[in-house]
C-alpha positions as CSV (number, residue, x, y, z in Angstrom):
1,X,0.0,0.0,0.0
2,X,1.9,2.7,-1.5
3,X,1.2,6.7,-1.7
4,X,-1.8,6.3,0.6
5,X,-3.4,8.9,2.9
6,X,-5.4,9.0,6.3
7,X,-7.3,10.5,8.6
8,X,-5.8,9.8,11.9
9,X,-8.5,11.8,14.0
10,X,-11.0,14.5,14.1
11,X,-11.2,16.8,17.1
12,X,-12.9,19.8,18.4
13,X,-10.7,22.4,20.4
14,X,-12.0,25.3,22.6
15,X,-8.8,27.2,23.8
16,X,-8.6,30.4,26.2
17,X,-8.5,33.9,24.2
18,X,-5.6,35.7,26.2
19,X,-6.0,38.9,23.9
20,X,-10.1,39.4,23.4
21,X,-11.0,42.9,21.9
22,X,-13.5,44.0,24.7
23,X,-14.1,47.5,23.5
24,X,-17.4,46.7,22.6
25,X,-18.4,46.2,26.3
26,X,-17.0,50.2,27.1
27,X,-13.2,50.7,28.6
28,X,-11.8,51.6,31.9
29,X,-10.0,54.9,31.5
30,X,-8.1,57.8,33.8
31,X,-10.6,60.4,32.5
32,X,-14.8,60.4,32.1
33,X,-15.4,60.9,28.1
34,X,-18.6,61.9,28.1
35,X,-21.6,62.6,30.6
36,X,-22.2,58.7,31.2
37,X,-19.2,57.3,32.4
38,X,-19.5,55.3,35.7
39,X,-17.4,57.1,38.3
40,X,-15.5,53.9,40.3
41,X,-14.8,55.7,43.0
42,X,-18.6,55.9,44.1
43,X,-21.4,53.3,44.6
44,X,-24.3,53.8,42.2
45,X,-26.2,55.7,44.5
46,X,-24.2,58.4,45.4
47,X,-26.0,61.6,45.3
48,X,-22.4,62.7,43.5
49,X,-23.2,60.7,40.4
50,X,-27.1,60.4,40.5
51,X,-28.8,61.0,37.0
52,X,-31.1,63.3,38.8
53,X,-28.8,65.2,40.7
54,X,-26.5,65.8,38.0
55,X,-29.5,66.9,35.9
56,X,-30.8,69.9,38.6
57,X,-27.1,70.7,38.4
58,X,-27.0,71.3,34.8
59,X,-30.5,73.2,35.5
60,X,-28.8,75.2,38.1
61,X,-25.6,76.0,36.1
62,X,-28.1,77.2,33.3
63,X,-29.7,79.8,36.0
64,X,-26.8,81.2,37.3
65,X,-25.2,81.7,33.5
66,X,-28.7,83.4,33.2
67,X,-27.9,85.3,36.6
68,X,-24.3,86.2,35.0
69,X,-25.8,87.7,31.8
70,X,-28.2,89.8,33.8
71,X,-25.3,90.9,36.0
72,X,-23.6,92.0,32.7
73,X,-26.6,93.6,31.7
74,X,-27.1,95.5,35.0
75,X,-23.5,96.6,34.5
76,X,-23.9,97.7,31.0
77,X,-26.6,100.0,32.5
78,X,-23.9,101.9,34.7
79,X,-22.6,103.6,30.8
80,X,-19.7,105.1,32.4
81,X,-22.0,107.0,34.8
82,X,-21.9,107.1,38.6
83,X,-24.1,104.4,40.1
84,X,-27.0,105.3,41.6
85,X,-29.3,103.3,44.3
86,X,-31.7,101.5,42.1
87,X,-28.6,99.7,39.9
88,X,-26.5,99.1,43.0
89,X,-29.3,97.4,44.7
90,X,-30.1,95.2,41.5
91,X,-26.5,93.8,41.2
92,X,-25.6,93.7,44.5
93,X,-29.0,91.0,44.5
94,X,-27.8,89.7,41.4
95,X,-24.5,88.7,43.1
96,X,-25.9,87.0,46.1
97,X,-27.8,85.1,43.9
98,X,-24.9,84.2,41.9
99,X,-22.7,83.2,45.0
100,X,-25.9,81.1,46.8
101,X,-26.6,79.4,43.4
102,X,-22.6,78.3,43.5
103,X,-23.3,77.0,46.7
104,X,-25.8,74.9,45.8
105,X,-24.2,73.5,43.0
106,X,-20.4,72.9,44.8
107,X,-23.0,70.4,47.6
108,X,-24.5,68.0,44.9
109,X,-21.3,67.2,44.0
110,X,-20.6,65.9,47.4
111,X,-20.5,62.8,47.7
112,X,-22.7,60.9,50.6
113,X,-21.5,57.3,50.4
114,X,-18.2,57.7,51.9
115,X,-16.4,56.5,48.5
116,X,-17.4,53.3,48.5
117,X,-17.4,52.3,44.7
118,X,-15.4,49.7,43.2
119,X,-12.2,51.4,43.1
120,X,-8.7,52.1,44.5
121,X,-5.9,54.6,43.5
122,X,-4.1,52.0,41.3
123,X,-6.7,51.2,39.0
124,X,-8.4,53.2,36.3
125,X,-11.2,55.0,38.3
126,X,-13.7,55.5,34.9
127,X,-15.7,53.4,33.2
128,X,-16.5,54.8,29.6
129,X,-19.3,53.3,27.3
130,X,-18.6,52.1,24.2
131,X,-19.0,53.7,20.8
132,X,-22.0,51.3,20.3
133,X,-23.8,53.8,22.6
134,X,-22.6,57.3,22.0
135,X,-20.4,59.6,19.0
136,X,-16.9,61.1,19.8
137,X,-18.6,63.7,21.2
138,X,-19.9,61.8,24.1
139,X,-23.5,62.5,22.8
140,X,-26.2,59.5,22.4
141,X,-26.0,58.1,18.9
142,X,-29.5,57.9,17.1
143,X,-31.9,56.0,18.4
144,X,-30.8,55.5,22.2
145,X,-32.3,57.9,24.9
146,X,-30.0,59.0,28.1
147,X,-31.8,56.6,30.1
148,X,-30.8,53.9,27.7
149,X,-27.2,54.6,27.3
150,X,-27.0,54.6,31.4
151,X,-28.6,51.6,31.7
152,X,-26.5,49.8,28.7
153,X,-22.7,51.2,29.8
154,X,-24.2,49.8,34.0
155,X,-24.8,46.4,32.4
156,X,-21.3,46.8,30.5
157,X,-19.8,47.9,33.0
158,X,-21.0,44.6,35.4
159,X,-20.2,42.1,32.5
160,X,-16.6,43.6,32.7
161,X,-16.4,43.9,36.2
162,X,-17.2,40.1,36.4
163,X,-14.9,39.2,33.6
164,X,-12.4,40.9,35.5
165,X,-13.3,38.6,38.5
166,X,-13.1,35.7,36.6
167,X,-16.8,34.7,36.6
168,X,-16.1,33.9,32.3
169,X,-14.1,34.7,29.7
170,X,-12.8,34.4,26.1
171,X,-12.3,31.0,24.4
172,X,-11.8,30.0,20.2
173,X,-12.9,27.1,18.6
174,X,-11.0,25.2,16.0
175,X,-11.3,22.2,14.8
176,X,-8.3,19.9,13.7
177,X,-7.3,16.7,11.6
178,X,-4.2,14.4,12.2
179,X,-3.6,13.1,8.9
180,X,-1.0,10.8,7.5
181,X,0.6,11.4,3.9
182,X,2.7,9.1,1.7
183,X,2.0,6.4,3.5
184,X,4.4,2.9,3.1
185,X,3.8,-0.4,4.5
186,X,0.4,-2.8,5.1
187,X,-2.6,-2.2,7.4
188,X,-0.6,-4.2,10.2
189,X,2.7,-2.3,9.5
190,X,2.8,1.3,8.0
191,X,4.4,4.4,8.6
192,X,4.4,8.0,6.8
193,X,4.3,11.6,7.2
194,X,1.9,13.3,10.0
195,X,0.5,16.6,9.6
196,X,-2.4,18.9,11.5
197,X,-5.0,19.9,9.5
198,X,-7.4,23.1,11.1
199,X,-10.1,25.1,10.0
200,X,-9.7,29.2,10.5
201,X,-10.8,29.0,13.9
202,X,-13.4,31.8,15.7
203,X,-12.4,33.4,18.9
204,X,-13.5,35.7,20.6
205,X,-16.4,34.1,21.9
206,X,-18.1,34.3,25.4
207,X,-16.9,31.3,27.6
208,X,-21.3,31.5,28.8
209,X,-22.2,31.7,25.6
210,X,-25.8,29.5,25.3
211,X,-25.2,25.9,24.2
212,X,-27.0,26.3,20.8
213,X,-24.3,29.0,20.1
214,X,-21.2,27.1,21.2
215,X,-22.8,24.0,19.0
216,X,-23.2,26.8,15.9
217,X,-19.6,27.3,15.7
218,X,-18.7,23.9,16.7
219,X,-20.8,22.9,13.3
220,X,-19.1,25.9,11.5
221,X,-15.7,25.3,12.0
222,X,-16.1,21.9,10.9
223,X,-17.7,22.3,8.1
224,X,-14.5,24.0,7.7
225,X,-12.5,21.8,8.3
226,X,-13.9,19.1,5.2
227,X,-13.6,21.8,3.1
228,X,-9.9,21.7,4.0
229,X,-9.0,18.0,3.7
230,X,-11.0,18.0,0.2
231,X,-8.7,20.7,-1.1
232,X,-5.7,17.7,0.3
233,X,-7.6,15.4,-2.0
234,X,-9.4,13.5,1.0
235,X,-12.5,11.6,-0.4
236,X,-16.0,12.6,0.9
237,X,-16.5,8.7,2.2
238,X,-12.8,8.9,4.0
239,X,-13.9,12.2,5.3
240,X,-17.3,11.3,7.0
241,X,-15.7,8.2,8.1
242,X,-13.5,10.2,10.2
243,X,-15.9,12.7,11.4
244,X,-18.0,9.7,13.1
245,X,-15.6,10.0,16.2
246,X,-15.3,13.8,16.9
247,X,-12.8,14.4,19.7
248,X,-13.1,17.5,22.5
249,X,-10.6,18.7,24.1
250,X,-10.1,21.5,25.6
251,X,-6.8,23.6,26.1
């Protein structure tokens, strides 16, 4: 039996992903990029990083610009002249508004829990959400409300903090022939040249991915994988033959 070939074995392989692209899920960071980023440093409901809170300080900020402007105005008013009661009286209001409104909006930044987030000083202290969510400019892309970017970059944000923690992770799938080439000898005494035969391989993939997804790839990548040894000249009956004792391993 001269110039033979054979399938040695079929098997399945689901290895760890040491280098997953997780930018989908958002990114840890030294710096907030836009209005949503989860503050580490703080627990969710700090009044420092509240939705609500930070919205009456936006609405707060807005006033006292408005207070500002009419300060200007009221200052315009003066035209070089020497004040008189009714101006002074107006802006000197004006200011104490100004100064009670910075008040205000200096103690809803303080923060009531004591810093007790998920964070220490070596670590990045930001969570940004990803670009799935929001444009460069930090703003929510079409279609997705506030609401819904905060509640999408909080479940991001827990995924990664539990891949972190090693609840899951990252494997790829490949599957893999050991075949035999130029094969010399009988059935009962034979040797050759072994090689490893793989399809592309998908990583990337979610460790707690649902079964039927795991199995979807599994089928994929060997369906693969006979497209490979039919290019090497396998035959379709030496192929199934082979593929009626898939191996798993894992690695």
């Amino acid at each position: 039996m001269k110039n033979r070939k054979r399938i040695l074995s079929v098997t399945l392989k689901r290895m760890i992903d040491d280098s997953p692209d997780t930018s989908y899920l958002g990114e840890y960071a030294n710096r907030p990029n836009s209005e949503f980023s989860i503050d580490r440093a703080h627990s969710e409901d700090c009044a420092s990083v509240l939705p609500s809170v930070q919205d009456a300080k936006k609405t707060m900020e807005h006033v006292q610009q408005t207070v500002a402007d009419l300060h200007n105005d009221v200052l315009a008013q003066y035209n070089g002249t020497l004040a008189n009661e009714k101006l002074d009286a107006e802006k000197d209001a004006l200011d104490e508004a100004y100064d009670t409104l910075s008040e205000l909006i200096d103690s809803l930044d303080e923060c009531d829990c004591g810093f007790s987030g998920h964070w220490n000083n070596r670590e990045y202290r930001y969570f940004n959400p990803s670009f799935n969510y929001i444009d460069k400019q930090g703003k929510p892309l079409s279609g997705n409300t506030p609401e819904d970017v905060r509640k999408y970059t909080r479940q991001d944000y827990e995924r990664m903090e539990r891949l972190n923690a090693g609840d899951w992770g990252y494997i790829g799938i490949r599957a893999e022939a050991e075949v035999i080439s130029n094969v010399q000898g009988t059935d009962d005494k034979w040797h050759g040249v072994v090689q490893r035969v793989s399809s592309g391989g998908l990583w990337g993939i979610e460790s707690d991915s649902d079964r039927d997804h795991l199995e979807s790839v599994e089928k994929d990548e060997l369906a693969n994988l006979r497209d490979e040894l039919k290019a090497l000249g396998f035959s379709s009956r030496a192929i199934s033959t082979a593929f009626k004792n898939v191996e798993r391993k894992d690695s």
